[in-house]
MIGURO-639195 format. One record per atom (N, C-alpha, C, O): residue in one letter; x, y, z. Coordinates in pm, whole numbers, padded with zeros to 5 digits, always signed. Example, Ala and Ser with C-alpha at 12.3 -4.5 7.8 and 13.67 -1.06 7.14 Angstrom:
2
A+01319-00569+00780/A+01230-00450+00780/A+01320-00330+00780/A+01424-00332+00846/S+01285-00225+00708/S+01367-00106+00714/S+01290+00003+00787/S+01341+00114+00804/
// end
This chain:
154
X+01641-00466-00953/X+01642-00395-00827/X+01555-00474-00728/X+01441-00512-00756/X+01600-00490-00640/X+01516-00565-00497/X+01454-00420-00402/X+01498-00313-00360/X+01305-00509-00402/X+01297-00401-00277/X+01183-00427-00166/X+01088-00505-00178/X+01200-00379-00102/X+01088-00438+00060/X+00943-00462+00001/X+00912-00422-00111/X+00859-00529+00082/X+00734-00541+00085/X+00695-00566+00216/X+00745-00677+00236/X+00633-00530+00328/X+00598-00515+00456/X+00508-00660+00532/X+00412-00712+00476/X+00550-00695+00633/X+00483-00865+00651/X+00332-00846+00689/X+00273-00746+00729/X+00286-00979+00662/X+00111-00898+00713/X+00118-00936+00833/X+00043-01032+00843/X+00157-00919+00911/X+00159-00955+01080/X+00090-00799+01121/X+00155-00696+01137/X-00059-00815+01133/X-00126-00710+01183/X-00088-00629+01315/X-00107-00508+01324/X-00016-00730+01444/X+00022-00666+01523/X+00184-00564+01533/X+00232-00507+01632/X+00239-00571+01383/X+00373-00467+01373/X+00335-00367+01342/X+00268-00330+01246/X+00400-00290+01471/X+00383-00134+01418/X+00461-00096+01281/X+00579-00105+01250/X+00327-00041+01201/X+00432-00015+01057/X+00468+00098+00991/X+00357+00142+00963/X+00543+00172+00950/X+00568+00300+00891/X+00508+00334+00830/X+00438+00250+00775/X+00489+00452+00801/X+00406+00521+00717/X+00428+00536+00568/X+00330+00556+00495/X+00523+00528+00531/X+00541+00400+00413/X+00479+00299+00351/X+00421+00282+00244/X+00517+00208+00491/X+00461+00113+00455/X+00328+00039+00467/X+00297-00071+00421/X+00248+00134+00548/X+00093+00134+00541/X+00084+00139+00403/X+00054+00049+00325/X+00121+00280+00379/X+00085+00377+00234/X+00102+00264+00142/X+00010+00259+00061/X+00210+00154+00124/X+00225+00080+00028/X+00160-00031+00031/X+00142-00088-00076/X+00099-00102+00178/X-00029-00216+00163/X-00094-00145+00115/X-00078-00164-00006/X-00212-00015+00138/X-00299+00053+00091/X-00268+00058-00047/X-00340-00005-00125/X-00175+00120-00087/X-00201+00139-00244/X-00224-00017-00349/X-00287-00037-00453/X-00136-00108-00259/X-00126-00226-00341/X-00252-00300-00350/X-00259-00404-00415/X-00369-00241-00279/X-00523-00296-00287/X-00575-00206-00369/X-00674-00257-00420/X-00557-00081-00414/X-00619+00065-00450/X-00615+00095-00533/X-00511+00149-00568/X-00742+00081-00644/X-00685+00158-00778/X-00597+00275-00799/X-00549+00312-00692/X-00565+00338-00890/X-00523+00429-00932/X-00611+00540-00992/X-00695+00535-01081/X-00575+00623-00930/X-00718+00732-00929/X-00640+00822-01062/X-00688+00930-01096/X-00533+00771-01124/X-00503+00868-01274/X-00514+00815-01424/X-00552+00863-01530/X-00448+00665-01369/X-00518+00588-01484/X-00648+00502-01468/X-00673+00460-01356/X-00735+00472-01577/X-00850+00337-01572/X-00783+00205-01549/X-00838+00112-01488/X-00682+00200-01592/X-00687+00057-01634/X-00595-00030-01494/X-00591-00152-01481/X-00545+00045-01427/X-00439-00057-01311/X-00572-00010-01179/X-00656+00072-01143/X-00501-00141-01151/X-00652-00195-00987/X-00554-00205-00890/X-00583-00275-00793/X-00442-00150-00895/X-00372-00163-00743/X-00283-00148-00776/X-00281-00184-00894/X-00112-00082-00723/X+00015-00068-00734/X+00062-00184-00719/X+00036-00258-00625/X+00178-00222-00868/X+00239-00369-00870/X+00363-00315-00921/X+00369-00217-00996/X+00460-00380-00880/X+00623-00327-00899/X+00614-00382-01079/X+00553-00469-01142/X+00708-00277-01109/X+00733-00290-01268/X+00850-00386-01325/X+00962-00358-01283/X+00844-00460-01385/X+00903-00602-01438/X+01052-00589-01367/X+01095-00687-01305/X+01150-00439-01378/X+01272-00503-01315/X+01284-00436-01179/X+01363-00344-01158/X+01199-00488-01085/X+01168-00522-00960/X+01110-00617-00876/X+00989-00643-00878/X+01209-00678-00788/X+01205-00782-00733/X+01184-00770-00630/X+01278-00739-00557/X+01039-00789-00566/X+01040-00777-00400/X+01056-00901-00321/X+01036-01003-00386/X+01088-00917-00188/X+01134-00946-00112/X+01011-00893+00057/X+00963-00783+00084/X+01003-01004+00121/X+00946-00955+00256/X+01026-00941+00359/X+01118-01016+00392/X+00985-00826+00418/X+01080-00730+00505/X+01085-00823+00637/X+01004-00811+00729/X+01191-00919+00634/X+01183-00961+00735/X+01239-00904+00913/X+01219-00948+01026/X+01313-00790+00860/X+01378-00696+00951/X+01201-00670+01046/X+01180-00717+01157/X+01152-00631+01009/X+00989-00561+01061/X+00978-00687+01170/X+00988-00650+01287/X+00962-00799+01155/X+00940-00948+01269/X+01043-00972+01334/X+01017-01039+01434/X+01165-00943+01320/X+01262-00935+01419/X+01273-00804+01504/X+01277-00826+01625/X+01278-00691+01471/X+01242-00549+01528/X+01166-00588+01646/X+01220-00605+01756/X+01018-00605+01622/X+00903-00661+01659/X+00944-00740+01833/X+00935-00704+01951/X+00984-00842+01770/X+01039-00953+01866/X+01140-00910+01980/X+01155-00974+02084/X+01206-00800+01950/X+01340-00749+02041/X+01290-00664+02114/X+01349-00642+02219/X+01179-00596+02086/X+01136-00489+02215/X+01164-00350+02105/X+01189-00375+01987/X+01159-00226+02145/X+01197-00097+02160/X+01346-00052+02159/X+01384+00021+02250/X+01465-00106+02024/X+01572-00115+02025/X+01589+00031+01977/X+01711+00051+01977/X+01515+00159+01930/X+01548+00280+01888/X+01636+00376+01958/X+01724+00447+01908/X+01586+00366+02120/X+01689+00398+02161/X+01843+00442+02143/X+01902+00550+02155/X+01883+00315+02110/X+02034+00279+02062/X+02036+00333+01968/X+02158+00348+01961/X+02004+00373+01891/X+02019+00393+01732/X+02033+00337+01646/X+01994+00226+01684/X+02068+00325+01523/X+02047+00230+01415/X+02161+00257+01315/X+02187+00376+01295/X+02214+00187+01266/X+02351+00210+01119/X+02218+00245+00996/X+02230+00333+00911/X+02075+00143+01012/X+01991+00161+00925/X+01885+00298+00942/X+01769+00257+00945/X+01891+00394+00949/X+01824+00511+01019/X+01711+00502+00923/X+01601+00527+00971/X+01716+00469+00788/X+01653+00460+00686/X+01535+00428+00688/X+01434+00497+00672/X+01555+00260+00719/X+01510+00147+00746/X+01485+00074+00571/X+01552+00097+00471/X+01353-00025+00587/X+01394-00118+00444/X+01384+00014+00296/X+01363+00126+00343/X+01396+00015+00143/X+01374+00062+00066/X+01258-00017-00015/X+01269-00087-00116/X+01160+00013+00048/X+00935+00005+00026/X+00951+00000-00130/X+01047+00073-00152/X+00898-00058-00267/X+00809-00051-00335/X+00763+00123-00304/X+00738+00165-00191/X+00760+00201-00418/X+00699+00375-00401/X+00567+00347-00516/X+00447+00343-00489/X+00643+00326-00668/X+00590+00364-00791/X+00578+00222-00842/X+00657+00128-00836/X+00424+00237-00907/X+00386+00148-00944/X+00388+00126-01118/X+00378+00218-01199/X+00404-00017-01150/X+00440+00020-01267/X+00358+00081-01412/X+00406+00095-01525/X+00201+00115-01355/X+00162+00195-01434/X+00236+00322-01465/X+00236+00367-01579/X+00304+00382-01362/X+00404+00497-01398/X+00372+00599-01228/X+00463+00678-01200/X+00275+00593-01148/X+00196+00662-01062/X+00263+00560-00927/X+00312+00448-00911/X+00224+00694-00839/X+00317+00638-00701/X+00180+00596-00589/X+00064+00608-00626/X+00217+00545-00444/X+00112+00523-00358/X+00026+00650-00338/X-00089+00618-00311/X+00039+00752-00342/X-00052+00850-00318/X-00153+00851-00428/X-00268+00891-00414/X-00104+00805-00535/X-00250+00789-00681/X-00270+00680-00678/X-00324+00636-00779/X-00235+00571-00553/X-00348+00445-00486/X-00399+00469-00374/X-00406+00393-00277/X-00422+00538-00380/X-00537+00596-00257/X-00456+00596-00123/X-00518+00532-00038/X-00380+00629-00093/X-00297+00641+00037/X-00205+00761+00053/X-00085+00770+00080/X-00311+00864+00025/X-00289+01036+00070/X-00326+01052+00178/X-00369+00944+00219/X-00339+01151+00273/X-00304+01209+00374/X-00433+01282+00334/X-00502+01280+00435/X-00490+01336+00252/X-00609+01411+00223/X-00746+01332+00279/X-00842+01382+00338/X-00729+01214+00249/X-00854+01165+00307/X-00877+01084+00468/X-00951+00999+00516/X-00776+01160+00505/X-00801+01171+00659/X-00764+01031+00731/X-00781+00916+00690/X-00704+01083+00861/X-00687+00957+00929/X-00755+00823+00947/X-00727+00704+00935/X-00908+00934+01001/X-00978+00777+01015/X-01008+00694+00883/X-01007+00571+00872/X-01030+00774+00801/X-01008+00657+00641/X-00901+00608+00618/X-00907+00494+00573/X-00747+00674+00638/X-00654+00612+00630/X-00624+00466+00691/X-00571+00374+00628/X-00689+00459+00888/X-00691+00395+00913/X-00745+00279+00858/X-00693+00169+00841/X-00892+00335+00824/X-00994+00206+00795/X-00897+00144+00663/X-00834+00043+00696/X-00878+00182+00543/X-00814+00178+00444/X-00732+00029+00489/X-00737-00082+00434/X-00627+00092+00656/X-00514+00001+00658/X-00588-00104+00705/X-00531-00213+00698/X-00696-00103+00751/X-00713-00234+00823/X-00761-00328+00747/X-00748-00446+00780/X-00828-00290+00626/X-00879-00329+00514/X-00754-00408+00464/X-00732-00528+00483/X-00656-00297+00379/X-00484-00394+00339/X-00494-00465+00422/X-00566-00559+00389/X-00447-00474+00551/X-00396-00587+00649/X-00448-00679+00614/X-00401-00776+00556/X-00603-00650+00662/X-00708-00801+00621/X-00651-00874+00486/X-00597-00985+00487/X-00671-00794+00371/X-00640-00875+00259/X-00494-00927+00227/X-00484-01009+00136/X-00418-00899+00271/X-00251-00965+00301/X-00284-01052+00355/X-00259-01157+00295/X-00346-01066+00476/X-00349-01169+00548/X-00412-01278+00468/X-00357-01388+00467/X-00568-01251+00375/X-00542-01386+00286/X-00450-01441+00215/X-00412-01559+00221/X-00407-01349+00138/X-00280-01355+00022/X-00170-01433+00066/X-00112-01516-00004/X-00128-01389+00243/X-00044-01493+00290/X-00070-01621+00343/X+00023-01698+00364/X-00192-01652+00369/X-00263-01766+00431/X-00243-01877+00276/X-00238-02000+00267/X-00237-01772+00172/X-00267-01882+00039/X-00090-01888-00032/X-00050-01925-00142/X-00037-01848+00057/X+00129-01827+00003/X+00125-01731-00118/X+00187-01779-00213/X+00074-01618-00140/X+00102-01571-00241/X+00075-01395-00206/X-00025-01341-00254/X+00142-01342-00146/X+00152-01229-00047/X+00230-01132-00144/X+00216-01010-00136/X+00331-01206-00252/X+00404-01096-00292/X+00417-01130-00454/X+00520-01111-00521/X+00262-01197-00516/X+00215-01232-00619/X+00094-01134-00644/X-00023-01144-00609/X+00165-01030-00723/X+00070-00894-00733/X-00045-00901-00841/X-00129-00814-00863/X-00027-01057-00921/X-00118-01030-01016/X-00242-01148-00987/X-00335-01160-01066/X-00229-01234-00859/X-00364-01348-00762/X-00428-01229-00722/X-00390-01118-00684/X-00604-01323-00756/X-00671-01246-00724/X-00786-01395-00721/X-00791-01500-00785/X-00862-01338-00617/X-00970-01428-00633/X-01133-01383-00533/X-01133-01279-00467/X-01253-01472-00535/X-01333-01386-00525/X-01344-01304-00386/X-01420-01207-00380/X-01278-01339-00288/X-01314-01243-00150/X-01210-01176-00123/X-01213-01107-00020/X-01077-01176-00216/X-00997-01045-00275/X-01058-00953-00335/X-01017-00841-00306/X-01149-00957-00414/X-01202-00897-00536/X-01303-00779-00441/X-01324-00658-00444/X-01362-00930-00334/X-01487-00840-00285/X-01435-00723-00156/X-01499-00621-00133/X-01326-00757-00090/X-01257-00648-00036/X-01195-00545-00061/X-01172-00455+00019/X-01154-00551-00203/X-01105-00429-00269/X-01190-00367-00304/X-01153-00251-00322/X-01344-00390-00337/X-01452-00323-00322/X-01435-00172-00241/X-01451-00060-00290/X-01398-00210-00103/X-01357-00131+00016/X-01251-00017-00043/X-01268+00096+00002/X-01178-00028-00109/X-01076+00014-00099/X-01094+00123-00188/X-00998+00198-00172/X-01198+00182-00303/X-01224+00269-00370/X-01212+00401-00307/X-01267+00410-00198/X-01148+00514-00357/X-01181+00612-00279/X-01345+00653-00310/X-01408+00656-00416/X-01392+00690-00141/X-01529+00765-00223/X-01491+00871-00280/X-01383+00929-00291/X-01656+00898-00334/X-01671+00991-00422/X-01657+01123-00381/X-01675+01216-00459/X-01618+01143-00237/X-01653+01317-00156/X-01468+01362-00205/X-01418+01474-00203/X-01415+01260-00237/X-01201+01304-00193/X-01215+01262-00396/X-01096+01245-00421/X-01284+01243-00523/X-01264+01217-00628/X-01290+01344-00631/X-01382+01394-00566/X-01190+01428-00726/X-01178+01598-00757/X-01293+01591-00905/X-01314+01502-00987/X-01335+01696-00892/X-01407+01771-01006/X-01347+01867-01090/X-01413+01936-01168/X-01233+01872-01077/X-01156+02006-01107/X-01096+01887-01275/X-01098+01764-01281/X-01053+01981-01377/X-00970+01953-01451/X-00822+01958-01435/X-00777+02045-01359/X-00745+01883-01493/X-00559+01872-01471/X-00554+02038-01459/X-00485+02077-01364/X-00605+02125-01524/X-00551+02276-01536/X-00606+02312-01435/X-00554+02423-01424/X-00678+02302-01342/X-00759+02342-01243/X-00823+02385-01253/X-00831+02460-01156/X-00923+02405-01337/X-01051+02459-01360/X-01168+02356-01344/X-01158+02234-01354/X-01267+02422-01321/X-01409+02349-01318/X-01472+02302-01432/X-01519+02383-01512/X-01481+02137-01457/X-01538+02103-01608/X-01630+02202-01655/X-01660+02298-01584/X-01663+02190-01735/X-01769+02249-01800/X-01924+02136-01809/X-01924+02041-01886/X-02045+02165-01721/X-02177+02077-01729/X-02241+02155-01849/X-02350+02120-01893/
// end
């Protein structure tokens, strides 16, 4: 299966999607320990959305309408089994974190593509490492509650 991955060209306006999916792809997974960011699962093949830099370039074509109303089909679920919202790119922790969050992704795409490797989910190196730092949810949006909804037991 092929599917989008969003360009790091900081100045495209980008869907909410596809924020959600730079964000998660820096963001651990707040269900399992062991995955450090959403990475497509072996039979998925991404591709960069090159539609997003042509859009871009033409102006404000919505108007007219679109055959694609859709637009590209984003990377959702990562192949730990968990989607962008259990990489930290919920709606719970508020805009302005959301924002900060995106500007954070952006930044780090933008190395990833500076080093050609933008849609190589498993490069990592040290001022990747140290920006995903950033990307933890704090500790005020990490629940205390158990899966059943109850309050652990101290």
């Amino acid at each position: 299966m092929k599917l989008s991955y969003p360009p790091s060209i900081d100045s495209l306006p980008l869907s909410d999607s596809a924020l959600a999916l730079k964000i998660a792809r820096h963001s651990p997974c707040s269900i399992c320990d062991s995955c450090l960011g959403l990475h497509p699962p072996p039979d998925v093949e991404l591709v960069v959305d090159e539609d997003a830099q042509t859009k871009s370039s033409l102006g404000d074509l919505t108007q007219y309408g679109s055959d694609d109303e859709d637009g590209p089909a984003y990377l959702e679920n990562c192949a730990c089994g968990h989607d962008v919202a259990d990489h930290g790119a919920q709606l719970a922790i508020g805009k302005e974190e959301l924002a900060r969050r995106g500007r954070v992704a952006f930044r780090l795409d933008e190395l990833l593509q500076d080093l050609d490797k933008l849609l190589d989910f498993e490069y990592t190196d040290d001022d990747i490492i140290s920006l995903r730092q950033q990307m933890k949810l704090p500790v005020s949006f990490i629940s205390t509650t158990s899966p059943s909804g109850e309050s652990p037991v101290v």
